[in-house]
N, C-alpha and C positions, 0 to 999 in steps of 0.2 A: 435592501434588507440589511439592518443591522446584523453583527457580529451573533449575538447572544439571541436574538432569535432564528439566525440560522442553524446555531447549534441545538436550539429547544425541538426544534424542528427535524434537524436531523437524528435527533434521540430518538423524539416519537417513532420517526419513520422505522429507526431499527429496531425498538421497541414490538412495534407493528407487523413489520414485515420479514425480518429477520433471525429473533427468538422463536425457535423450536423446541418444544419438550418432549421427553422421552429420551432413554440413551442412545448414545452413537461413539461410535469410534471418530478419535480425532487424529489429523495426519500428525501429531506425535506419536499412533499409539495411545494414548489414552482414551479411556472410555470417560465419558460423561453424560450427564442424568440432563442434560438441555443438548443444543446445538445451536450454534451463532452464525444460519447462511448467509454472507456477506453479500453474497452475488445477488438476494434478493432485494437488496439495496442497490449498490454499485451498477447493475442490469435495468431497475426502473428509471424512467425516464426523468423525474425530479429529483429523488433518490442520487445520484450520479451526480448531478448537476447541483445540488447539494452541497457531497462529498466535496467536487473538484472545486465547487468556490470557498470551501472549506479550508483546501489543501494549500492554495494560492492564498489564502491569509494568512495562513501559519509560516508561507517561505515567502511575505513581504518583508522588505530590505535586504535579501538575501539574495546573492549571486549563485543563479545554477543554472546548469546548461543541459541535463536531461533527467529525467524522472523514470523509473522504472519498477522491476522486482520480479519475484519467479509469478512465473505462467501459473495459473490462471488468475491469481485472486486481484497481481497488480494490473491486469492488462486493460480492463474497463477502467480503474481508476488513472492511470498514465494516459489513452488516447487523449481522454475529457480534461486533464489540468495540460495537459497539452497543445491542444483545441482553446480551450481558454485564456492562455498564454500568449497565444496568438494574438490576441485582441489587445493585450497590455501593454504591444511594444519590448517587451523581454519574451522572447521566445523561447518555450524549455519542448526540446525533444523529448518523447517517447521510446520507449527500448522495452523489450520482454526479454525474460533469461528460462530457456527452456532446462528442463529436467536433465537433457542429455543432445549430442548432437546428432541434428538431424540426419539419417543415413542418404538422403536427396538433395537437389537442389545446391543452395549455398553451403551447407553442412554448417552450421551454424550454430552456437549456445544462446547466443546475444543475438536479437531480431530487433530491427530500427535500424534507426541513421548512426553513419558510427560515432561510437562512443570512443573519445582522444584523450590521451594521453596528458594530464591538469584537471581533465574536465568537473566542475563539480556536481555531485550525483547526488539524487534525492531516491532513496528505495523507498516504497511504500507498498501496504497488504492492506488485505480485508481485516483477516481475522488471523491474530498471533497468538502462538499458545508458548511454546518454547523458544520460538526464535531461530529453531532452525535451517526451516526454508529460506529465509532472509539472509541467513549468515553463510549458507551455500552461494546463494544469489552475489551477496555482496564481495564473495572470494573472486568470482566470476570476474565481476567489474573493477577491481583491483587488481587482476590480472594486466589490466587493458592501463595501469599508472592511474587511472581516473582515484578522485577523491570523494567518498563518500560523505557530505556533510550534514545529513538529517538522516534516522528513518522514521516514517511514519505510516501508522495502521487504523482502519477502522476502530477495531476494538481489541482489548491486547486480554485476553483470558486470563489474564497472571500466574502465571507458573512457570517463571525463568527469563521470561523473555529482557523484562527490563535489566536484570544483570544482565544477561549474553550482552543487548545490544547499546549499552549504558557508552562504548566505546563510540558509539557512531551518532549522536544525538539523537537517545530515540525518543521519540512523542507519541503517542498513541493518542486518539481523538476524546476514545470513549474507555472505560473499564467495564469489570462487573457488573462494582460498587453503581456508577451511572446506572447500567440496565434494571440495578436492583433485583441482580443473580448471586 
């Protein structure tokens, strides 16, 4: 599948499956008159598969060595470009960056194989609206010396995000403007 029908395709698909209308509260805080469920994409089984050969064209010629982002929205999309990656002969790990550390277990912020010190790191979401959650995420794995060299999101709701994350090359796949919201 070429390039330009994959993305025709994965339009539809969010067009279809992932525009809800009506308001909801969005994790900025903000209320808004739609909702963009990512997960109803990212979760379907071509949907995903989609995304992740999506994601892997956008970081060809590019050296990276793990893909991640905060729990929930990147974790479907990291297994799958992960999974895919495998196949390429360039292997990029998987990682999730939870909310807070776990009181059990590894006690852990960062879930995957570890993330080292050079490494270069690909954050990616579903659905950006200010860029927050990314930019908690991305403090995370900066902690750990790793270098942040893309982010990238399903779809970026505009409002802030591309300033906040202008520092870290962000791409977002899709806009509004696309969904024609």
């Amino acid at each position: 599948m070429d390039e330009n029908k994959l993305r025709e395709d994965l339009l539809k698909t969010i067009k279809e499956k992932a525009v809800i209308k009506g308001e909801r509260t969005l994790a900025s805080g903000k209320k808004a008159n739609f909702y963009i469920d990512g997960k109803q994409v990212t979760l379907d089984p071509q949907g995903i598969l989609m995304v992740a050969k999506s994601v892997l064209s956008m970081l060809h010629g590019q050296e990276v060595d793990a893909i991640g982002g905060p729990t929930i929205g990147a974790d479907p999309i990291a297994a799958a470009v992960a999974l895919l990656s495998s196949q390429t002969g360039h292997p990029i790990k998987a990682f999730i960056v939870r909310k807070s550390v776990k009181e059990h277990g590894m006690q852990r912020v960062i879930e995957g194989p570890p993330i080292e010190e050079g490494d270069r790191v690909v954050m990616v979401e579903d659905v950006i609206t200010t860029g927050g959650s990314v930019l908690t995420a991305i403090q995370e794995v900066e902690k750990l010396k790793a270098r942040i060299v893309k982010v990238i999101c399903l779809v970026d709701r505009n409002e802030g995000a591309r300033e906040a994350l202008a520092p870290y090359n962000y791409s977002p796949m899709f806009s509004l403007a696309d969904l024609g919201l």
